[in-house]
Backbone as CSV, one residue per row, in Angstrom:
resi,resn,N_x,N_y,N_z,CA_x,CA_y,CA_z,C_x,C_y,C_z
1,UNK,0.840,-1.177,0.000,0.000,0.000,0.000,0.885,1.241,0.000
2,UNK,0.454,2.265,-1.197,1.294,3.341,-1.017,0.934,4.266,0.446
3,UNK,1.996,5.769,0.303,1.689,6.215,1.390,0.373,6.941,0.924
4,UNK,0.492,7.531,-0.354,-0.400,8.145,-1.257,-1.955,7.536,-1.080
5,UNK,-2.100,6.368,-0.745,-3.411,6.015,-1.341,-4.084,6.000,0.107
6,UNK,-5.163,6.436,0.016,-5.732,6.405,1.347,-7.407,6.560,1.074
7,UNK,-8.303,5.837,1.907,-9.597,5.827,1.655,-10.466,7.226,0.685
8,UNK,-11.064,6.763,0.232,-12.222,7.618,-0.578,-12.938,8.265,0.501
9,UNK,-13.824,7.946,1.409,-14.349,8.780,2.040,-13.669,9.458,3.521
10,UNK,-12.174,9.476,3.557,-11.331,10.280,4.089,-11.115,11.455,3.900
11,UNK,-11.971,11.651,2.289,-10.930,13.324,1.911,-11.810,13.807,0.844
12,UNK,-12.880,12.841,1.087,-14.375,13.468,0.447,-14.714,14.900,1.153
13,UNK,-14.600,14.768,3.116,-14.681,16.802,3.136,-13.892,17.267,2.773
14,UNK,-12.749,17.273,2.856,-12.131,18.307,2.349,-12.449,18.451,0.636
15,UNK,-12.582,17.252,-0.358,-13.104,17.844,-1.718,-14.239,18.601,-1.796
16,UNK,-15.202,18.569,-1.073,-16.210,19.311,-1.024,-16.252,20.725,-0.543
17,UNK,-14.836,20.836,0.783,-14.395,22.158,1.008,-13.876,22.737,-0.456
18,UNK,-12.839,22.014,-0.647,-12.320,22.423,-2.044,-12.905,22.771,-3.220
19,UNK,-14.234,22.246,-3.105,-15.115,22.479,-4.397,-15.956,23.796,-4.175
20,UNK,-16.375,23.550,-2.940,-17.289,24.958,-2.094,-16.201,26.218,-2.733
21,UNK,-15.057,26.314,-2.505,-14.140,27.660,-2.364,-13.889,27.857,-4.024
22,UNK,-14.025,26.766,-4.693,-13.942,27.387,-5.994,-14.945,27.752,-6.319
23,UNK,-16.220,27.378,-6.577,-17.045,27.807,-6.652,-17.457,29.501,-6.450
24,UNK,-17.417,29.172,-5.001,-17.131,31.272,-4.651,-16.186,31.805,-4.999
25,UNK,-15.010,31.103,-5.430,-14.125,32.129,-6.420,-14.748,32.332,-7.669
26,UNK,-14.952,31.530,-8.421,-15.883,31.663,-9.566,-16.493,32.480,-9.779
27,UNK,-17.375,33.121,-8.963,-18.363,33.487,-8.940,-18.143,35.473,-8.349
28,UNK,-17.534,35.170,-7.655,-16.595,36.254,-6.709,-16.045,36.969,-8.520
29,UNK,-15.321,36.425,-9.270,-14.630,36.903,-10.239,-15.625,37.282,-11.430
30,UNK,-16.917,36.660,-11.425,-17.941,37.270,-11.829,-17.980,38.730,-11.751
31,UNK,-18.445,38.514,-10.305,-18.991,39.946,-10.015,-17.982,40.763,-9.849
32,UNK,-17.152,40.827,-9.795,-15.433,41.623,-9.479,-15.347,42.526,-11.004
33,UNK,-15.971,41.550,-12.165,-15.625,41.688,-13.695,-16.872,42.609,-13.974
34,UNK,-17.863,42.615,-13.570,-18.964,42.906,-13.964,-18.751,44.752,-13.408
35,UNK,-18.553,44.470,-12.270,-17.446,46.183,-11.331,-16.469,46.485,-12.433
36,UNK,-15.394,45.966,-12.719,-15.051,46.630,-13.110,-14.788,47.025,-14.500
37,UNK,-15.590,46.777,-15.031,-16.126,46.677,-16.633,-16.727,48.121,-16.503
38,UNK,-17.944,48.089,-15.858,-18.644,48.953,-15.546,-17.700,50.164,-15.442
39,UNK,-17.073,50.529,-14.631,-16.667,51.304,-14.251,-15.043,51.683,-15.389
40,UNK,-15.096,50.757,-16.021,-13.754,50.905,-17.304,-14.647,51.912,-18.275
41,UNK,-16.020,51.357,-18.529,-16.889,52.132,-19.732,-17.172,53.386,-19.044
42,UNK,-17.644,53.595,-17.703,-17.556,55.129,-17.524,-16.775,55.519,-17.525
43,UNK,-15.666,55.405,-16.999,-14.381,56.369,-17.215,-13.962,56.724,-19.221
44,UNK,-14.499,55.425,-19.737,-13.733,56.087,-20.828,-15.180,57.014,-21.796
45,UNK,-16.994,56.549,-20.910,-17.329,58.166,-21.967,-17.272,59.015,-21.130
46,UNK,-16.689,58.890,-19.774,-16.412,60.594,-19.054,-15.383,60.813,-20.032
47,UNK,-14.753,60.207,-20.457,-13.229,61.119,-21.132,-13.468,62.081,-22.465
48,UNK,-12.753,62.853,-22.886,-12.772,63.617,-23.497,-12.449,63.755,-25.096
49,UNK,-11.896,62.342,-25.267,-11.549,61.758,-26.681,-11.886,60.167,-26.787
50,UNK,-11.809,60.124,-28.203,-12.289,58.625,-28.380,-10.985,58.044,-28.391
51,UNK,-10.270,58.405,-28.199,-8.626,57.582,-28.143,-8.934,56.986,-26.517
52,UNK,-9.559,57.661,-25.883,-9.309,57.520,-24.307,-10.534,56.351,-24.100
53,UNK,-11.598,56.835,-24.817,-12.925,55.626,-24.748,-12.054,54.176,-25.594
54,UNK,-11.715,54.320,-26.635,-10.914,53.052,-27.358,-10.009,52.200,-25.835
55,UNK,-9.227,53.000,-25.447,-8.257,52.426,-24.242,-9.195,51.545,-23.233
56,UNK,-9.859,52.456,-22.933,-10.990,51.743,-21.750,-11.460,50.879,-22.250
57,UNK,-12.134,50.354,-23.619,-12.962,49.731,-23.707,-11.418,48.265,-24.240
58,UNK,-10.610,48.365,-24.855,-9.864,47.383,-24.679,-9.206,46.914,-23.362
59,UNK,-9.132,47.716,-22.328,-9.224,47.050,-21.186,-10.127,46.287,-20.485
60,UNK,-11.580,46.837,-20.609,-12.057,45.977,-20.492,-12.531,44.771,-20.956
61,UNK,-12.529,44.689,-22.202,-12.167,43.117,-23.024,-11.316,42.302,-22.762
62,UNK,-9.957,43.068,-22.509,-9.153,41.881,-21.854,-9.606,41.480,-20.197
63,UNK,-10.095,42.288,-20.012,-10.564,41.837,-18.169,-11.635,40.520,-18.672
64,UNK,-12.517,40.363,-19.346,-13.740,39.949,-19.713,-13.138,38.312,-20.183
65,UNK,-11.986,38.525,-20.740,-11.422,37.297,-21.552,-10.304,36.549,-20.500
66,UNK,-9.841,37.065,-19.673,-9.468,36.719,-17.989,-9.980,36.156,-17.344
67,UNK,-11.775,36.985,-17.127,-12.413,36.073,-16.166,-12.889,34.846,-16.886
68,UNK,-13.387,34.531,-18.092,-14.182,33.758,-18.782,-12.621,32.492,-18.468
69,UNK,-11.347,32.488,-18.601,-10.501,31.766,-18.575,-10.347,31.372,-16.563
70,UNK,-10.538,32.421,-15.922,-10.793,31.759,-14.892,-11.551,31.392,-14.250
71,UNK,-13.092,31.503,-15.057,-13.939,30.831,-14.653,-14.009,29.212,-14.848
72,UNK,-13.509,29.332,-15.908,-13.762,27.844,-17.016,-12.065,26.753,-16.562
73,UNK,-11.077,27.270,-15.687,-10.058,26.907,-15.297,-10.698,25.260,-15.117
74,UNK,-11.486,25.201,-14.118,-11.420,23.705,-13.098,-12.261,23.068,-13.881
75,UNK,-12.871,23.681,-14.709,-14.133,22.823,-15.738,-12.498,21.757,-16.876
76,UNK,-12.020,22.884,-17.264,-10.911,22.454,-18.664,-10.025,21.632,-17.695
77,UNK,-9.525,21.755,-16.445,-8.598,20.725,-15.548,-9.248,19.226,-15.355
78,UNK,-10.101,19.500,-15.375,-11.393,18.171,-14.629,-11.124,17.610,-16.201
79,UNK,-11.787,18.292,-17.139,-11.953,17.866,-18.805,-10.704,16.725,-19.216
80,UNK,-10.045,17.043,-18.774,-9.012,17.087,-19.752,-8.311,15.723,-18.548
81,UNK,-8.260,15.729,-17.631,-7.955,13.909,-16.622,-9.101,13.534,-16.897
82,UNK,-10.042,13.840,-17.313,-11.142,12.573,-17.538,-11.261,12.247,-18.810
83,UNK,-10.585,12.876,-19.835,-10.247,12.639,-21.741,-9.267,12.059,-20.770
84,UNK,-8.036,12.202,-20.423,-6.224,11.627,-20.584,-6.945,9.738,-19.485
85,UNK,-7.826,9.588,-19.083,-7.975,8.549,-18.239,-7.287,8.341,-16.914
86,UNK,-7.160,9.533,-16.302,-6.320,9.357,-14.963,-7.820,9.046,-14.266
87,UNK,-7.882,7.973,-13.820,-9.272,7.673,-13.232,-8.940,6.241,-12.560
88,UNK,-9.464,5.788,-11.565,-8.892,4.376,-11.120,-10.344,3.575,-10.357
89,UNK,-10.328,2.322,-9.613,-11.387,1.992,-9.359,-11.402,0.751,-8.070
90,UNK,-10.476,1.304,-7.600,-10.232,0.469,-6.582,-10.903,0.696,-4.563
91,UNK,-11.138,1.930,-5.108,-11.684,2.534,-3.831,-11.079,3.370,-3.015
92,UNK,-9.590,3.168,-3.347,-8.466,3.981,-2.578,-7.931,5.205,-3.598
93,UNK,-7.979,6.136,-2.651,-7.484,7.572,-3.488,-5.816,7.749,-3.605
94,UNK,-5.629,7.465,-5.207,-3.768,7.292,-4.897,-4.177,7.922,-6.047
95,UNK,-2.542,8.793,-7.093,-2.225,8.754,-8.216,-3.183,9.394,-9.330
96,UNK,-4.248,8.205,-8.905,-4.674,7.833,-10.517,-6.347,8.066,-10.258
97,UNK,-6.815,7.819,-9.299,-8.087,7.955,-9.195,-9.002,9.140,-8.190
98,UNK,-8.240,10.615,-8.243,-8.386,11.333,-7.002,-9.778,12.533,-7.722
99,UNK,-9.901,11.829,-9.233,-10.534,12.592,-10.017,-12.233,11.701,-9.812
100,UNK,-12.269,10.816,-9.449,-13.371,9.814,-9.549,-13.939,10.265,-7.884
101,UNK,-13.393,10.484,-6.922,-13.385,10.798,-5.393,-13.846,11.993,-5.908
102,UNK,-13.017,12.924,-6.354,-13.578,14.017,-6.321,-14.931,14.377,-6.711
103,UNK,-15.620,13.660,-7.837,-16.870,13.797,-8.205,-17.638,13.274,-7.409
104,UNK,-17.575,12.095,-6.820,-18.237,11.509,-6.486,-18.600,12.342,-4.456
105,UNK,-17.971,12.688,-4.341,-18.039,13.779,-3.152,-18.642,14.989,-3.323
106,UNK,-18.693,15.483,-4.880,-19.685,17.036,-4.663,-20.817,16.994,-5.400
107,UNK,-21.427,15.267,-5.599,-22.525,15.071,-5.794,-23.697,14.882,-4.532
Protein backbone atom coordinates (compact mmCIF):
# COMPACT_ATOMS: atom_id res chain seq x y z
CA UNK A 1 0.00 0.00 0.00
CA UNK A 2 1.29 3.34 -1.02
CA UNK A 3 1.69 6.22 1.39
CA UNK A 4 -0.40 8.14 -1.26
CA UNK A 5 -3.41 6.02 -1.34
CA UNK A 6 -5.73 6.40 1.35
CA UNK A 7 -9.60 5.83 1.65
CA UNK A 8 -12.22 7.62 -0.58
CA UNK A 9 -14.35 8.78 2.04
CA UNK A 10 -11.33 10.28 4.09
CA UNK A 11 -10.93 13.32 1.91
CA UNK A 12 -14.38 13.47 0.45
CA UNK A 13 -14.68 16.80 3.14
CA UNK A 14 -12.13 18.31 2.35
CA UNK A 15 -13.10 17.84 -1.72
CA UNK A 16 -16.21 19.31 -1.02
CA UNK A 17 -14.39 22.16 1.01
CA UNK A 18 -12.32 22.42 -2.04
CA UNK A 19 -15.11 22.48 -4.40
CA UNK A 20 -17.29 24.96 -2.09
CA UNK A 21 -14.14 27.66 -2.36
CA UNK A 22 -13.94 27.39 -5.99
CA UNK A 23 -17.05 27.81 -6.65
CA UNK A 24 -17.13 31.27 -4.65
CA UNK A 25 -14.13 32.13 -6.42
CA UNK A 26 -15.88 31.66 -9.57
CA UNK A 27 -18.36 33.49 -8.94
CA UNK A 28 -16.60 36.25 -6.71
CA UNK A 29 -14.63 36.90 -10.24
CA UNK A 30 -17.94 37.27 -11.83
CA UNK A 31 -18.99 39.95 -10.02
CA UNK A 32 -15.43 41.62 -9.48
CA UNK A 33 -15.63 41.69 -13.69
CA UNK A 34 -18.96 42.91 -13.96
CA UNK A 35 -17.45 46.18 -11.33
CA UNK A 36 -15.05 46.63 -13.11
CA UNK A 37 -16.13 46.68 -16.63
CA UNK A 38 -18.64 48.95 -15.55
CA UNK A 39 -16.67 51.30 -14.25
CA UNK A 40 -13.75 50.91 -17.30
CA UNK A 41 -16.89 52.13 -19.73
CA UNK A 42 -17.56 55.13 -17.52
CA UNK A 43 -14.38 56.37 -17.22
CA UNK A 44 -13.73 56.09 -20.83
CA UNK A 45 -17.33 58.17 -21.97
CA UNK A 46 -16.41 60.59 -19.05
CA UNK A 47 -13.23 61.12 -21.13
CA UNK A 48 -12.77 63.62 -23.50
CA UNK A 49 -11.55 61.76 -26.68
CA UNK A 50 -12.29 58.63 -28.38
CA UNK A 51 -8.63 57.58 -28.14
CA UNK A 52 -9.31 57.52 -24.31
CA UNK A 53 -12.92 55.63 -24.75
CA UNK A 54 -10.91 53.05 -27.36
CA UNK A 55 -8.26 52.43 -24.24
CA UNK A 56 -10.99 51.74 -21.75
CA UNK A 57 -12.96 49.73 -23.71
CA UNK A 58 -9.86 47.38 -24.68
CA UNK A 59 -9.22 47.05 -21.19
CA UNK A 60 -12.06 45.98 -20.49
CA UNK A 61 -12.17 43.12 -23.02
CA UNK A 62 -9.15 41.88 -21.85
CA UNK A 63 -10.56 41.84 -18.17
CA UNK A 64 -13.74 39.95 -19.71
CA UNK A 65 -11.42 37.30 -21.55
CA UNK A 66 -9.47 36.72 -17.99
CA UNK A 67 -12.41 36.07 -16.17
CA UNK A 68 -14.18 33.76 -18.78
CA UNK A 69 -10.50 31.77 -18.57
CA UNK A 70 -10.79 31.76 -14.89
CA UNK A 71 -13.94 30.83 -14.65
CA UNK A 72 -13.76 27.84 -17.02
CA UNK A 73 -10.06 26.91 -15.30
CA UNK A 74 -11.42 23.71 -13.10
CA UNK A 75 -14.13 22.82 -15.74
CA UNK A 76 -10.91 22.45 -18.66
CA UNK A 77 -8.60 20.72 -15.55
CA UNK A 78 -11.39 18.17 -14.63
CA UNK A 79 -11.95 17.87 -18.80
CA UNK A 80 -9.01 17.09 -19.75
CA UNK A 81 -7.96 13.91 -16.62
CA UNK A 82 -11.14 12.57 -17.54
CA UNK A 83 -10.25 12.64 -21.74
CA UNK A 84 -6.22 11.63 -20.58
CA UNK A 85 -7.98 8.55 -18.24
CA UNK A 86 -6.32 9.36 -14.96
CA UNK A 87 -9.27 7.67 -13.23
CA UNK A 88 -8.89 4.38 -11.12
CA UNK A 89 -11.39 1.99 -9.36
CA UNK A 90 -10.23 0.47 -6.58
CA UNK A 91 -11.68 2.53 -3.83
CA UNK A 92 -8.47 3.98 -2.58
CA UNK A 93 -7.48 7.57 -3.49
CA UNK A 94 -3.77 7.29 -4.90
CA UNK A 95 -2.22 8.75 -8.22
CA UNK A 96 -4.67 7.83 -10.52
CA UNK A 97 -8.09 7.95 -9.20
CA UNK A 98 -8.39 11.33 -7.00
CA UNK A 99 -10.53 12.59 -10.02
CA UNK A 100 -13.37 9.81 -9.55
CA UNK A 101 -13.38 10.80 -5.39
CA UNK A 102 -13.58 14.02 -6.32
CA UNK A 103 -16.87 13.80 -8.21
CA UNK A 104 -18.24 11.51 -6.49
CA UNK A 105 -18.04 13.78 -3.15
CA UNK A 106 -19.69 17.04 -4.66
CA UNK A 107 -22.52 15.07 -5.79
Amino acid sequence: MSILAVNCSDVQFIFRIIHYIINILRWAVVIILLVMVTMDFLKGMMGKSDDEMRKHSSTAVKRVIWAVVVFFIPLLIKTLFAKAGINGGNGLVGPLDWVKCYNSAIK
